[in-house]
C-alpha positions as CSV (number, residue, x, y, z in Angstrom):
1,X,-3.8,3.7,3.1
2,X,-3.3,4.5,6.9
3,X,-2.8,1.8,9.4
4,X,-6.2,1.0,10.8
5,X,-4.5,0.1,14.3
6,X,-3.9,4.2,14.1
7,X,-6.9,5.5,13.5
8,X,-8.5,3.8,16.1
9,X,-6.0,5.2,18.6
10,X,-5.4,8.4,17.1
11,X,-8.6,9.6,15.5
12,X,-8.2,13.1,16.4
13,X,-5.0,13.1,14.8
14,X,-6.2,11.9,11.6
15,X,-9.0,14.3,11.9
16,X,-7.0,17.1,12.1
17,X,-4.6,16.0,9.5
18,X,-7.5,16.0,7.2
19,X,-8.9,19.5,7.9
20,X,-5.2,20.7,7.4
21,X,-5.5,19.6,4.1
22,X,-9.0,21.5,3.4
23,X,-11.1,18.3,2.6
24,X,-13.1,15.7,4.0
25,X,-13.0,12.0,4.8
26,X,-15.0,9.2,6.5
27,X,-13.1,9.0,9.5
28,X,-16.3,8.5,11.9
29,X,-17.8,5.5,9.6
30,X,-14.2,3.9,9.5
31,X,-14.8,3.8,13.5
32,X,-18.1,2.4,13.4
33,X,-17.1,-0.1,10.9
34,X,-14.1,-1.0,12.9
35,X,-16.6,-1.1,15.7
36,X,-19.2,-3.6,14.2
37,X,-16.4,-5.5,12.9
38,X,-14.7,-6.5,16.4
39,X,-18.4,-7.2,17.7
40,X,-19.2,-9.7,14.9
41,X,-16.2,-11.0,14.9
42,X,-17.0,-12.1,18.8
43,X,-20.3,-13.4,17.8
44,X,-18.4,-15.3,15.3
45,X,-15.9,-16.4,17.6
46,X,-18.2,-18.1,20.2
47,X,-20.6,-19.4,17.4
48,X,-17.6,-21.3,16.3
49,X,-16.7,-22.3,19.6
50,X,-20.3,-23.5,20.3
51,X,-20.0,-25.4,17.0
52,X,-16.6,-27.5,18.3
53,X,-18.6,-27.8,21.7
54,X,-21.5,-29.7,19.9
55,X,-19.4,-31.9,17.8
56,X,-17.7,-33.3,20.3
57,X,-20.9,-33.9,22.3
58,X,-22.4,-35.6,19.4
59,X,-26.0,-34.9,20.0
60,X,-28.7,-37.0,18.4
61,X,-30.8,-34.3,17.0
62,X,-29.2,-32.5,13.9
63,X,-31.7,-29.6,14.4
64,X,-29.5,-27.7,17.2
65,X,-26.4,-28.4,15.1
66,X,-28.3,-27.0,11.6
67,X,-29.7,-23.8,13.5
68,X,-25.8,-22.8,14.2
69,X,-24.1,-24.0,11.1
70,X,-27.2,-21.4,9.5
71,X,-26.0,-18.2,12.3
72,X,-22.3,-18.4,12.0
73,X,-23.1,-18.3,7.7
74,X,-25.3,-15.5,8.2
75,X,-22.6,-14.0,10.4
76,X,-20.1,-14.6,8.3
77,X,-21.7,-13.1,5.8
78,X,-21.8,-9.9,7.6
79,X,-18.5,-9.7,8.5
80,X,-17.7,-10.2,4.8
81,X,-19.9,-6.9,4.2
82,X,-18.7,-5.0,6.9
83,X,-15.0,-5.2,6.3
84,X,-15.5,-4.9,2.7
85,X,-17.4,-1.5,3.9
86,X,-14.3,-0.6,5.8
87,X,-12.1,-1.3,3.1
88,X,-13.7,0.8,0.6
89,X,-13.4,3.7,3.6
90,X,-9.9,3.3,4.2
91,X,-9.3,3.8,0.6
92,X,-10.9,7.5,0.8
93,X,-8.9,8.7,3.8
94,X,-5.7,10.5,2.7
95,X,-2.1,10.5,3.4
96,X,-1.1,12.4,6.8
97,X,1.1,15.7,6.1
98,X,4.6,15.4,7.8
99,X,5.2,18.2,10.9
100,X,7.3,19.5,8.6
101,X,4.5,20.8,5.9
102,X,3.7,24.1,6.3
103,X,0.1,24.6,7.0
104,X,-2.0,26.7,4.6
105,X,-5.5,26.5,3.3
106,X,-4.9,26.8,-0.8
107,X,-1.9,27.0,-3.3
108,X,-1.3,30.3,-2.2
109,X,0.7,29.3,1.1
110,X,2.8,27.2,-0.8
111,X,6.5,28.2,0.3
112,X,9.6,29.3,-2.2
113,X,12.5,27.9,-1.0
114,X,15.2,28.7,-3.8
115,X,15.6,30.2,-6.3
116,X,18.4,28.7,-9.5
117,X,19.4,31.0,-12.1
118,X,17.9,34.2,-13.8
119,X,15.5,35.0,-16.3
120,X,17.3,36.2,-19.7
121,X,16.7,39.8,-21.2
122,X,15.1,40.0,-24.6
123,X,15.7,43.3,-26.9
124,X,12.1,41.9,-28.0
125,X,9.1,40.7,-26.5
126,X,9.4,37.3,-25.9
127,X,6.6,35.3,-27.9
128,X,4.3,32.4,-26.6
129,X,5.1,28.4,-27.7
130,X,1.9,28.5,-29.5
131,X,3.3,31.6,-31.9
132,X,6.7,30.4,-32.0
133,X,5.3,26.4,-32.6
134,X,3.2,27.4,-35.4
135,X,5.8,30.1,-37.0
136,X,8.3,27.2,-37.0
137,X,5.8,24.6,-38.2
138,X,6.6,22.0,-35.5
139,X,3.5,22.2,-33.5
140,X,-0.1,21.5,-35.2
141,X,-2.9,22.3,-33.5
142,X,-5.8,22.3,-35.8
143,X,-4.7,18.4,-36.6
144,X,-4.2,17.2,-33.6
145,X,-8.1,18.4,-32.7
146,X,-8.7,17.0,-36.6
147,X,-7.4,13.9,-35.7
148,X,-8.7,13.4,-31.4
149,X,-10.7,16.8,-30.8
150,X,-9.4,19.4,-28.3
151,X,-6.7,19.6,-25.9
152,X,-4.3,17.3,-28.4
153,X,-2.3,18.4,-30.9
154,X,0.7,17.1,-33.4
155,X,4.1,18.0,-32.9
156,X,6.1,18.0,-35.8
157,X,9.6,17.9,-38.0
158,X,11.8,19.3,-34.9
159,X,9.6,19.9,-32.5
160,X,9.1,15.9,-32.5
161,X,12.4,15.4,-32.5
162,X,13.2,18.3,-29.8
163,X,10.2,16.0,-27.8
164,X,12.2,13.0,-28.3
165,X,15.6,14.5,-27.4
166,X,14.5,15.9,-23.9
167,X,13.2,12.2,-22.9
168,X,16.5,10.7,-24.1
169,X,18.5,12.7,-22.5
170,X,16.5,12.6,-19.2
171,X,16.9,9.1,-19.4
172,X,20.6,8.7,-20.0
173,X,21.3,11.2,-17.4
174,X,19.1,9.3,-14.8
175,X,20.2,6.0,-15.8
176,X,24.4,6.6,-16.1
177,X,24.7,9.7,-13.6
178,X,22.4,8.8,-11.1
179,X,22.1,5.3,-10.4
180,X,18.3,4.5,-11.8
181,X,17.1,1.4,-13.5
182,X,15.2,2.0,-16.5
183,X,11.8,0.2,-17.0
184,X,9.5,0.1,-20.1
185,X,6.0,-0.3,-19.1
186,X,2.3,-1.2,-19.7
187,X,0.8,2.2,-20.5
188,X,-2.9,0.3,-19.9
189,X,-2.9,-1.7,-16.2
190,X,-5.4,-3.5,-13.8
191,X,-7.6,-1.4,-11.5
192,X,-6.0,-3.0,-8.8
193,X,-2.9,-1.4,-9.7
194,X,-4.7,2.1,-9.5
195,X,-5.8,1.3,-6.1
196,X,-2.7,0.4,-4.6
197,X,-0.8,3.8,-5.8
198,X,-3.7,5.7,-4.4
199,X,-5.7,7.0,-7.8
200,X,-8.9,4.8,-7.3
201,X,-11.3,5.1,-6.0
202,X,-10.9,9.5,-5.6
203,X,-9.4,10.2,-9.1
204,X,-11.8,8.1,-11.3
205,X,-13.7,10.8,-13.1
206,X,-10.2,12.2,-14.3
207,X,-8.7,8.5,-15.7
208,X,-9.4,6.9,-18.8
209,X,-11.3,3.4,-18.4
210,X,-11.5,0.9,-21.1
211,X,-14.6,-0.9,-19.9
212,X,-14.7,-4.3,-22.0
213,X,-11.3,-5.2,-21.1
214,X,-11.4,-3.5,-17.8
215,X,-8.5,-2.1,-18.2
216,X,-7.0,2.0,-17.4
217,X,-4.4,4.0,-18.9
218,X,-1.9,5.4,-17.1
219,X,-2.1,8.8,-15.7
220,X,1.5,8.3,-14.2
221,X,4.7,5.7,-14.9
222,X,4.4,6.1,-10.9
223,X,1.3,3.9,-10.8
224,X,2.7,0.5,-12.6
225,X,6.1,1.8,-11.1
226,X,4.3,1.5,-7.5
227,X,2.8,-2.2,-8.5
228,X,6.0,-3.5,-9.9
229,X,6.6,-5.3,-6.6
230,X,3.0,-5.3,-4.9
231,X,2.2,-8.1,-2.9
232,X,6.0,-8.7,-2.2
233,X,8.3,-8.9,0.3
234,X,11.9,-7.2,-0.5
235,X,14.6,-8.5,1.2
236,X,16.6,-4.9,3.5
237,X,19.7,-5.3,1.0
238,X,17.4,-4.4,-2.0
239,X,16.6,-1.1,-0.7
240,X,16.4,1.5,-1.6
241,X,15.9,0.6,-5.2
242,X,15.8,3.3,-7.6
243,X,13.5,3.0,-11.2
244,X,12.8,5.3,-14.1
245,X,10.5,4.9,-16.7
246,X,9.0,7.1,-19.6
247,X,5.4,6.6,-20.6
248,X,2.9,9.3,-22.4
249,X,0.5,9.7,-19.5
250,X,-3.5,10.1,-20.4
251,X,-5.6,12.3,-17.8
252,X,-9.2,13.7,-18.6
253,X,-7.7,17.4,-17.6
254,X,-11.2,18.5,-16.3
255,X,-10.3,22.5,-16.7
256,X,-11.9,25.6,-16.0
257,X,-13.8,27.0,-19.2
258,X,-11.4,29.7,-20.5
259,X,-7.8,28.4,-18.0
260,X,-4.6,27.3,-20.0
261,X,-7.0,27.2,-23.8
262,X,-3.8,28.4,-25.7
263,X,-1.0,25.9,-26.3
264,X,0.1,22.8,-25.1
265,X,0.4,23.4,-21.1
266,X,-2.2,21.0,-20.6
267,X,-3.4,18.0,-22.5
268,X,-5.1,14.8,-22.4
269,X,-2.0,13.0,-23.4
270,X,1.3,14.1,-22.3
271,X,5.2,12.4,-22.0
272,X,6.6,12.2,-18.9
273,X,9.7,10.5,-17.2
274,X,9.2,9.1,-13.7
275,X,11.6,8.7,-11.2
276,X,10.4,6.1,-8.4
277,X,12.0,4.9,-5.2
278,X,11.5,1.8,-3.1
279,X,13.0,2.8,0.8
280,X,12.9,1.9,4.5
281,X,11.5,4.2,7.0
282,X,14.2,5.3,8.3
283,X,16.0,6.5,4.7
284,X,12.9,7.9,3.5
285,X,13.3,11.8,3.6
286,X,16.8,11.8,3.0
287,X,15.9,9.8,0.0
288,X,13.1,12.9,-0.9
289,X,16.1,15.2,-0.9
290,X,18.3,13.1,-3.4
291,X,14.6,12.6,-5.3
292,X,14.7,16.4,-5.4
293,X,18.1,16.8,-6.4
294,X,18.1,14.4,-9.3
295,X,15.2,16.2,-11.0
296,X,17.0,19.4,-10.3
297,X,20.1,18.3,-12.4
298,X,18.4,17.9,-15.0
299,X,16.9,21.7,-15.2
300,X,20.0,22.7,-13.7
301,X,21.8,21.2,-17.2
302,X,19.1,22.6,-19.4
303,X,20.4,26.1,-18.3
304,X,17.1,27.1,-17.3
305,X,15.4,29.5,-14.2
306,X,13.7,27.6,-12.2
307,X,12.4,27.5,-8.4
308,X,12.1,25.2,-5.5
309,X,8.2,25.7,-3.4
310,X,7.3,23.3,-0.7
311,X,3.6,22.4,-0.7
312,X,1.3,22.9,2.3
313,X,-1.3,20.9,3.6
314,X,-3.8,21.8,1.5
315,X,-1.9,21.4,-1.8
316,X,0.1,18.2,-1.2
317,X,-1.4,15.2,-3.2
318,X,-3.7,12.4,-1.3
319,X,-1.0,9.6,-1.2
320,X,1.6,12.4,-0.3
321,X,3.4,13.1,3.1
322,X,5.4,15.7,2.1
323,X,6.3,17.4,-1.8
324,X,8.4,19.7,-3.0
325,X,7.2,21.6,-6.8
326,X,10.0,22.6,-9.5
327,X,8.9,25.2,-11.6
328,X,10.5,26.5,-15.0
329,X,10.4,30.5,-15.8
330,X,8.9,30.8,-19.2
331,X,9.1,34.0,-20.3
332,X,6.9,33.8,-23.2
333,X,3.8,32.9,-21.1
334,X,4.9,35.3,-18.7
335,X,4.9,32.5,-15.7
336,X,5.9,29.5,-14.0
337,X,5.4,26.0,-15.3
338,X,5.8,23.2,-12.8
339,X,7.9,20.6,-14.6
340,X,8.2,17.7,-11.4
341,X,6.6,17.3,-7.7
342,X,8.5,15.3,-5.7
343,X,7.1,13.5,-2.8
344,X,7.3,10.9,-0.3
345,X,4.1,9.0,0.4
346,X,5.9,7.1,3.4
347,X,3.9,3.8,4.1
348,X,0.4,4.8,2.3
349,X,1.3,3.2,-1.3
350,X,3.3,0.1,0.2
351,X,0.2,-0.4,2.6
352,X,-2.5,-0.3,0.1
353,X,0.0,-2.5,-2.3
354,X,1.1,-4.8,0.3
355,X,4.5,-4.3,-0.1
356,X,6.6,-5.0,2.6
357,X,10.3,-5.6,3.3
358,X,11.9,-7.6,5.9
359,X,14.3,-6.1,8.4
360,X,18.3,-7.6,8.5
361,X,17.8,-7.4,12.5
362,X,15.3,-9.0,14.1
363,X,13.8,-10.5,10.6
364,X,10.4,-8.2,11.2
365,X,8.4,-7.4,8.2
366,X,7.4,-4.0,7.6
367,X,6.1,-2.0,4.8
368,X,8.3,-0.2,2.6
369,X,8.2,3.5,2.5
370,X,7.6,4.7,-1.5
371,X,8.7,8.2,-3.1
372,X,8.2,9.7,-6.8
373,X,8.7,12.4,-8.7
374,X,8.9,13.9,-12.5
375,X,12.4,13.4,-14.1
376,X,11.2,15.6,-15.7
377,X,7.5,16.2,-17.3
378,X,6.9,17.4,-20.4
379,X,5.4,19.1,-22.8
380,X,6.2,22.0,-20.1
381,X,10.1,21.4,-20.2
382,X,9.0,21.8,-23.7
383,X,7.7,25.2,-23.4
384,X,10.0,26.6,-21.4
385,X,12.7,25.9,-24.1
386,X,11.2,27.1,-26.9
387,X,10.5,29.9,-24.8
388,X,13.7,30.9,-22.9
389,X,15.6,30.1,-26.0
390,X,13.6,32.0,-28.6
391,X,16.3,34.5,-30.8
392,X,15.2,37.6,-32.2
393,X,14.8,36.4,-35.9
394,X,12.4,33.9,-35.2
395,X,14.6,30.8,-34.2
396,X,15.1,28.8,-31.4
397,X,18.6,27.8,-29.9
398,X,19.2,23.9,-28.9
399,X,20.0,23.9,-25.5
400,X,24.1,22.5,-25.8
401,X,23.3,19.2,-23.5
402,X,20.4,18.3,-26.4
403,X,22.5,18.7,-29.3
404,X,23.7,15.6,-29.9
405,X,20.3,14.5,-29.6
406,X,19.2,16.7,-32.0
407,X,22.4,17.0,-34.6
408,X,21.5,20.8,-34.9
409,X,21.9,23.9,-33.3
410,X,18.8,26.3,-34.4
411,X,15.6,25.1,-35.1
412,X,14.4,26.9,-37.7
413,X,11.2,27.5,-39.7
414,X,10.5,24.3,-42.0
């Protein structure tokens, strides 16, 4: 959420900030409800002060004294309705893009920054997951739409345990190499806990919502990450704290008829393993480099091609100030798969969570800045290795860093 105090002063900044990004908001009615707020809140103000006059008077007649009490309840009920009203505006306006992002009006003026690595040479034409899963027996797709309908399916035998492997060994490496505290989490939370990491109210149709209980899975380990310390103040010495988590993430996936219908790219369930951080202001983008880095390891160890792009305005995400994509070569696909999207949200998450931290200096309390990112995300890290290490006759390599997850080399048809 932006600072209110801003927009007010800055409205042609936020304006612009929004058309950079291609989309629309409700700037001009968060204005007018900021404008009919401060009025009523004056009437309110001298009814009140009216009120304290008369009681001190202590006039005979009760009517005078009635007629008031009834005006400042009526007007407190419109100032309950108008700042509700502003509220539910604030929560549509997105996160302000850093100078730094470039500017571009789609996906397509997203910016390459590295590259890491080089696509291997086949002898052969490198197959699809969905070929080599099916040859191998370790993904099932006709069960998984037996058992849930389409856009699930059932990994099996070693393509389970190659599942399980890759969020092991994410963990360990995150946990013991750099410096994150694992959490276990709710995979259902709150819809206050949604609001406060920016998915509600704009994401809704895309979330899963179990009504009786009123209760949402997670799209994201970020969102109950974000709400781990909302409505709390962290003392300067804390920061920046550092947390990882996997959870299987559940997203409607709202896709184009005919886009991404073969294999597992996209799902309605899906593992993932989230790295989260908890900064000050003035740490925050050098934290989003070391964010970026730490996810990088990780591909970087799996021996795998990948890229760096930096998103421009119109593709970073609406809690996002700035993000950087990694994206895995698979060859069998024939294109990139973005594994992790690193970003740093600066105060929009702590604002809308009310979390806060206070400074060692002059003891002011201020809200913390908040930064996420995949550690990695599967099932694309998936893909990619079945896909970059495909052999000839059929099998697939381990990748040496999962072997002692897996306790074999090949995986071979079962």
């Amino acid at each position: 959420m932006l600072d209110l105090k801003y927009i007010r002063e800055n409205p042609d900044i936020v304006r612009r900030a929004v058309a950079d990004r291609q989309t629309q908001a409700p700037i001009d009615e968060v204005i007018e409800a900021d404008n009919a707020r401060r009025a009523t809140t004056q009437v309110l103000d001298e009814l009140r002060r009216q009120r304290k006059e008369m009681s001190q008077t202590r006039p005979t007649d009760p009517e005078p004294g009635r007629i008031l009490r009834e005006k400042i309840a009526a007007s407190e009920e419109e100032l309950r309705n108008i700042e509700k009203r502003l509220h539910d505006f604030l929560l549509q306006i997105p996160n302000i893009p850093q100078e730094s992002v470039p500017y571009g009006t789609s996906e397509a003026d997203n910016v390459i920054l590295r590259y890491y690595g080089e696509a291997a040479k086949y002898e052969f034409d490198p197959r699809p997951h969905w070929e080599l899963g099916e040859q191998l027996g370790i993904i099932d797709f006709e069960r998984g739409v037996k058992l849930s309908g389409s856009r699930f399916y059932v990994l099996k035998k070693s393509g389970a345990r190659l599942q399980r492997a890759l969020i092991s060994f994410f963990l360990d490496l995150h946990t013991r190499k750099h410096g994150y505290s694992e959490m276990y989490l709710p995979f259902m939370v709150k819809k206050e806990a949604l609001i406060g990491s920016g998915n509600l109210p704009k994401f809704a149709d895309n979330l899963y919502h179990d009504a009786v209980d009123d209760l949402w899975m997670v799209p994201t380990a970020e969102v109950p990450l974000t709400n781990l310390h909302r409505d709390e103040i962290i003392a300067n010495e804390q920061l920046p704290i550092n947390y990882c988590a996997y959870t299987a993430c559940f997203r409607r996936e709202k896709m184009s008829a005919g886009k991404d219908t073969r294999g597992i790219k996209r799902g309605h369930q899906f593992d993932k393993v989230e790295l989260y951080k908890f900064t000050s202001p003035e740490t925050s983008n050098d934290e989003l480099e070391r964010l970026l880095e730490d996810a990088e390891d990780i591909v970087r160890a799996l021996q795998l091609p990948y890229r760096i792009v930096q998103l421009c305005t119109a593709d970073i995400g609406f809690a996002s100030s700035k993000s950087y994509d990694i994206e895995i070569w698979s060859p069998g696909v024939n294109e990139w798969l973005e594994v992790s999207s690193c970003s740093n949200c600066w105060d929009f998450q702590g604002r809308r969570a009310n979390i806060r931290y206070r400074r060692d200096n002059n003891g002011k309390v201020d809200f913390v800045h908040t930064l996420n990112g995949s550690g990695l995300a599967l099932p694309r890290v998936l893909i990619a290795v079945l896909e970059n290490y495909q052999q000839a006759d059929g099998t697939v390599m381990v990748p040496e860093v999962l072997r002692p997850f897996m306790g074999i080399d090949f995986i071979k048809a079962e």
